[in-house]
MMTF fields as JSON, N, C-alpha, C and O atoms, coordinates in Angstrom:
{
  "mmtfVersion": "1.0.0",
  "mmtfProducer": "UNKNOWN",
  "numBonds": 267,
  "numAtoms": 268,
  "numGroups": 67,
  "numChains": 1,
  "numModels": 1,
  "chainsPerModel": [1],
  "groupsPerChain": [67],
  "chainIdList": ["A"],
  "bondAtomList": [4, 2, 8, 6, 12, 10, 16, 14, 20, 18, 24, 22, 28, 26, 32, 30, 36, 34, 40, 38, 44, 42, 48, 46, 52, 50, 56, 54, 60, 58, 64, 62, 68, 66, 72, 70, 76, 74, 80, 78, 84, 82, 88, 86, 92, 90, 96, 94, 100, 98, 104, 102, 108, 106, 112, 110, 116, 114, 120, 118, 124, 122, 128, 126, 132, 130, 136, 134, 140, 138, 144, 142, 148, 146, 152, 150, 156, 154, 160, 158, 164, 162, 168, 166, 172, 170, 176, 174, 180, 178, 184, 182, 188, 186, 192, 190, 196, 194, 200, 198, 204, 202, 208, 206, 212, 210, 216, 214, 220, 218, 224, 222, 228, 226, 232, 230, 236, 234, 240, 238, 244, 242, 248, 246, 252, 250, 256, 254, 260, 258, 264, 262],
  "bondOrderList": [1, 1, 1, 1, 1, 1, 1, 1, 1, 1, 1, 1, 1, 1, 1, 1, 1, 1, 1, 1, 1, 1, 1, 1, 1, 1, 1, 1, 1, 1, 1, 1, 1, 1, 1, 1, 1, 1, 1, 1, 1, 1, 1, 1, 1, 1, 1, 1, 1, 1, 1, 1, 1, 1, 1, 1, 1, 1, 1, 1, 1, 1, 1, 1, 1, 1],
  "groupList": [{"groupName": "UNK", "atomNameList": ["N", "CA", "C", "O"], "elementList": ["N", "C", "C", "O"], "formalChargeList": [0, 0, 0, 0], "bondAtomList": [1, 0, 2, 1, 3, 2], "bondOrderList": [1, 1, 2], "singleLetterCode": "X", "chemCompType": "L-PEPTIDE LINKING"}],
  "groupTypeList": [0, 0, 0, 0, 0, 0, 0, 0, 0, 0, 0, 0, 0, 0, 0, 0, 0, 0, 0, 0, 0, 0, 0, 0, 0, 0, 0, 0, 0, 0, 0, 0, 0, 0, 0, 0, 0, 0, 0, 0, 0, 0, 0, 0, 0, 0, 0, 0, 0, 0, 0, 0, 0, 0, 0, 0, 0, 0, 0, 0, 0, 0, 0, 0, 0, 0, 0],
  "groupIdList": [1, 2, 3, 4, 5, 6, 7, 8, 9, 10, 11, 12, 13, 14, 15, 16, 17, 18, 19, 20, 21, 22, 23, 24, 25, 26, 27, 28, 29, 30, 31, 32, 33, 34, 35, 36, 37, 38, 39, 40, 41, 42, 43, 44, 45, 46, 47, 48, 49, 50, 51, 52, 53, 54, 55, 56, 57, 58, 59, 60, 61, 62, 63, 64, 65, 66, 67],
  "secStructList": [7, 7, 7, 7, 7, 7, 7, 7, 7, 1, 1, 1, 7, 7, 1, 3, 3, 3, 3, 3, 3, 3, 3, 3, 3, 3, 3, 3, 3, 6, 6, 6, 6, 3, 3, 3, 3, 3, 3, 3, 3, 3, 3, 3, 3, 3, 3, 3, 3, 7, 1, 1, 7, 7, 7, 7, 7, 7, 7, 7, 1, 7, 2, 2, 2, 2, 7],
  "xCoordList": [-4.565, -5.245, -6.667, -7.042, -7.397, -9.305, -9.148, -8.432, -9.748, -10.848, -12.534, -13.314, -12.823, -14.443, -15.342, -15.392, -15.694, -17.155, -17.58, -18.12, -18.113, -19.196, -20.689, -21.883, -20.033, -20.63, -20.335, -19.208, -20.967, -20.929, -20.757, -21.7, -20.014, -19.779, -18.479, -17.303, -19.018, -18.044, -17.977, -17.031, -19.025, -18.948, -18.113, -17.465, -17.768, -17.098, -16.07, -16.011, -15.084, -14.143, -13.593, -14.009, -12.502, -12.485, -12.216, -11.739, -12.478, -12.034, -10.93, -10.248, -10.724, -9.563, -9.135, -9.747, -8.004, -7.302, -6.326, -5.288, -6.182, -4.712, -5.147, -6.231, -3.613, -3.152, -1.714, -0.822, -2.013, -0.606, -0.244, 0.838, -1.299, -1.246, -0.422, -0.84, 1.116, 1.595, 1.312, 0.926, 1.443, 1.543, 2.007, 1.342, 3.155, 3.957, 4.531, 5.049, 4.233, 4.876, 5.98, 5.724, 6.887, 8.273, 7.903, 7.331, 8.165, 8.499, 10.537, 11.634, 9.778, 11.28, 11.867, 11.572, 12.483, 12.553, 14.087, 14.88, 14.585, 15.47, 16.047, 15.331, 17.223, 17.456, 18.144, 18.422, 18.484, 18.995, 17.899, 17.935, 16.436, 15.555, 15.523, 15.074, 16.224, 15.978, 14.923, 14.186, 14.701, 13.891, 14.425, 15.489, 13.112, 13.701, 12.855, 13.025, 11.573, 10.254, 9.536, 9.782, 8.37, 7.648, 6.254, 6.138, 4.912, 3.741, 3.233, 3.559, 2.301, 2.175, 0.36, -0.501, 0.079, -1.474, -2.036, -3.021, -1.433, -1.96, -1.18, 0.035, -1.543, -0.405, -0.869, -1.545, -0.427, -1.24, -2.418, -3.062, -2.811, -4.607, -4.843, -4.493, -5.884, -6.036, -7.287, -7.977, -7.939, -9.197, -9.449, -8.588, -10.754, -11.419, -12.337, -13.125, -12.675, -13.582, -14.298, -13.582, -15.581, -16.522, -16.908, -16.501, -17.612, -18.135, -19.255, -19.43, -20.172, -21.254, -20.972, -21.532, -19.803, -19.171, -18.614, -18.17, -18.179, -17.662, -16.476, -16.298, -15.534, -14.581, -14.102, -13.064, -14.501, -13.575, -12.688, -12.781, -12.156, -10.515, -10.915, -10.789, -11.268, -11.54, -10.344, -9.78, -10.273, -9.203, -9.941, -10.937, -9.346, -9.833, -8.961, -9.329, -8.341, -7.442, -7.05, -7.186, -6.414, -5.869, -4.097, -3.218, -4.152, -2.43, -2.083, -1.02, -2.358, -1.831, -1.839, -0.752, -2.487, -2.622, -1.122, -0.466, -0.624, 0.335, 2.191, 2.981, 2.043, 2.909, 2.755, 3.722],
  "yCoordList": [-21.176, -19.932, -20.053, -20.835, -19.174, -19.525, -18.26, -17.381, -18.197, -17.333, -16.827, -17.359, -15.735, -15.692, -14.249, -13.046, -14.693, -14.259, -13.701, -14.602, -12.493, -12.4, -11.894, -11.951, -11.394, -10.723, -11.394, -11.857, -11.457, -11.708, -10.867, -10.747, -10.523, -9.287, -9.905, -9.858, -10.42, -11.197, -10.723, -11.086, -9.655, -8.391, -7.478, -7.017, -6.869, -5.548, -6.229, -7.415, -5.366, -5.063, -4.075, -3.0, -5.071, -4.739, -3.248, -2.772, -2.399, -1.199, -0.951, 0.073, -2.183, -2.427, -3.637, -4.106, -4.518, -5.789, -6.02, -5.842, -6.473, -6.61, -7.794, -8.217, -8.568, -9.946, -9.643, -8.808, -10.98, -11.021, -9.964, -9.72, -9.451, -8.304, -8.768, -9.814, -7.978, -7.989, -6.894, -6.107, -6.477, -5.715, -6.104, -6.856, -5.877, -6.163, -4.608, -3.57, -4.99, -3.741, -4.238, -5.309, -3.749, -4.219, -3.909, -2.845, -4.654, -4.797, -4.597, -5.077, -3.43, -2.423, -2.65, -1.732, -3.37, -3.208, -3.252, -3.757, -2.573, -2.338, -1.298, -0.355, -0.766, 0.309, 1.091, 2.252, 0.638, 1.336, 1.477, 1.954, 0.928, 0.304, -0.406, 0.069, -1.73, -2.343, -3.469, -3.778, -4.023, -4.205, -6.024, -6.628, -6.399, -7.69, -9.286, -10.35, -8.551, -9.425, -8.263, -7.084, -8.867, -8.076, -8.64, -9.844, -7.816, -8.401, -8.647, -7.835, -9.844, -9.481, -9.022, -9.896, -7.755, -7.506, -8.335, -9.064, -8.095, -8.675, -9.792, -9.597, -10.875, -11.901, -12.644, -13.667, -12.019, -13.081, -13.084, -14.02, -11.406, -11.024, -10.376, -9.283, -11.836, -10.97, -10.797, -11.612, -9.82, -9.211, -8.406, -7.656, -8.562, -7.674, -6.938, -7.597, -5.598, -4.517, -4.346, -4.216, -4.314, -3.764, -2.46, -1.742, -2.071, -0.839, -1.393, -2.607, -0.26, -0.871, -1.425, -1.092, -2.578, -2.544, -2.302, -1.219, -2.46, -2.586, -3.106, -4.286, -2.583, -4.082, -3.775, -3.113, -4.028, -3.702, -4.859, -6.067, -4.455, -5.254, -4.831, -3.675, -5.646, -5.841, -6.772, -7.83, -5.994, -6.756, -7.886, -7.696, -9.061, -10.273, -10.591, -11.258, -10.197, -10.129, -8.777, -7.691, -9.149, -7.652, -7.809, -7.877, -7.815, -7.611, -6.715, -6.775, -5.417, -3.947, -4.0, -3.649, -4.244, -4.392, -4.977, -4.535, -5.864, -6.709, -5.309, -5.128, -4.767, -4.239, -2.457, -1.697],
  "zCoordList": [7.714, 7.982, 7.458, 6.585, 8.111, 8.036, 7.53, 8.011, 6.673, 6.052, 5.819, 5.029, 6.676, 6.998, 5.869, 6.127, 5.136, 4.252, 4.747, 5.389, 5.363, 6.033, 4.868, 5.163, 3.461, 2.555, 1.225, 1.053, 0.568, -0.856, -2.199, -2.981, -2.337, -3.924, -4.549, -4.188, -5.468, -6.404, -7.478, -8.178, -8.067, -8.987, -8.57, -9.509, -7.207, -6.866, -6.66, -6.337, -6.871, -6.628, -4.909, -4.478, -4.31, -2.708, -2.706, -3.736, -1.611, -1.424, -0.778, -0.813, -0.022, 0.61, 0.972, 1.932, 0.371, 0.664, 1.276, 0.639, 2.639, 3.295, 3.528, 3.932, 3.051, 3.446, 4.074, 3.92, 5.015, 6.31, 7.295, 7.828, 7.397, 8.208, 9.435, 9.932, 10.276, 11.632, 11.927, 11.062, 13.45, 14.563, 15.362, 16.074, 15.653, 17.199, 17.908, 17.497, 18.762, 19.989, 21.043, 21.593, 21.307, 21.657, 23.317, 23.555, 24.241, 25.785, 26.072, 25.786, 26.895, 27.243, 28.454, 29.219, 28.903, 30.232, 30.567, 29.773, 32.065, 31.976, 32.49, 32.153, 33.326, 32.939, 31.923, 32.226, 30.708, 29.253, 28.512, 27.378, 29.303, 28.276, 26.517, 25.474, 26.82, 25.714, 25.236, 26.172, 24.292, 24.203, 24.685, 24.546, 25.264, 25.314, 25.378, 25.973, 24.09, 23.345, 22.847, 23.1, 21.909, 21.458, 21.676, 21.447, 22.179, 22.022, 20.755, 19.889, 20.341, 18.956, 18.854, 18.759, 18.889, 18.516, 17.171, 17.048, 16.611, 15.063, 14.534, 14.577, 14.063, 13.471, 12.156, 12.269, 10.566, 9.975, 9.463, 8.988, 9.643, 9.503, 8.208, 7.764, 7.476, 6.167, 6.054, 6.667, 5.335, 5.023, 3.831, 3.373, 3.252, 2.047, 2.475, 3.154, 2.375, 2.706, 1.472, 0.479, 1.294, 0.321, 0.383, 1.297, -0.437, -0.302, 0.707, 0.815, 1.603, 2.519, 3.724, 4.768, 3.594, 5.214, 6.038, 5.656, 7.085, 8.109, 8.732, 8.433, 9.56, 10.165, 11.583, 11.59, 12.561, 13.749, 14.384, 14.169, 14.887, 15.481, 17.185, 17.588, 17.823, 19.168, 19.996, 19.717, 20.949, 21.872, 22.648, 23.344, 22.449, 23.57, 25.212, 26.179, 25.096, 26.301, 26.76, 26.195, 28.169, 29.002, 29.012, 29.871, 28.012, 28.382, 28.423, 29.042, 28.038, 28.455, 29.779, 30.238, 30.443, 32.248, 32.464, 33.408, 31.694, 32.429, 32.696, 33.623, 31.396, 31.369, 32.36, 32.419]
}
């Protein structure tokens, strides 16, 4: 796993730390609708927030289209 810096504060203390972050959303299909995979949005995503920045989570693909 990579890890990206974008900021330097090694005095502060994070405002917010998540490591291993998942998100999965389950694919239903069917008529009982069960589930039968899950997409995974997030897999594995860790990050430190400072005071002063920023973070957005942008989609790179169209897979909502698919379903």
């Amino acid at each position: 796993m990579q890890y990206v810096r974008l900021s330097v504060n090694e005095e502060k203390q994070p405002l917010l730390q998540v490591r291993n972050l998942k998100k999965y959303f389950p694919i239903i299909k069917g008529f009982f609708n069960r589930v039968t995979g899950h997409i995974r949005a997030v897999d594995g995503v860790s990050f430190e927030l400072y005071e002063g920045e920023c973070l957005g989570l942008v989609e790179l693909t169209e897979v909502h289209r698919l379903f």
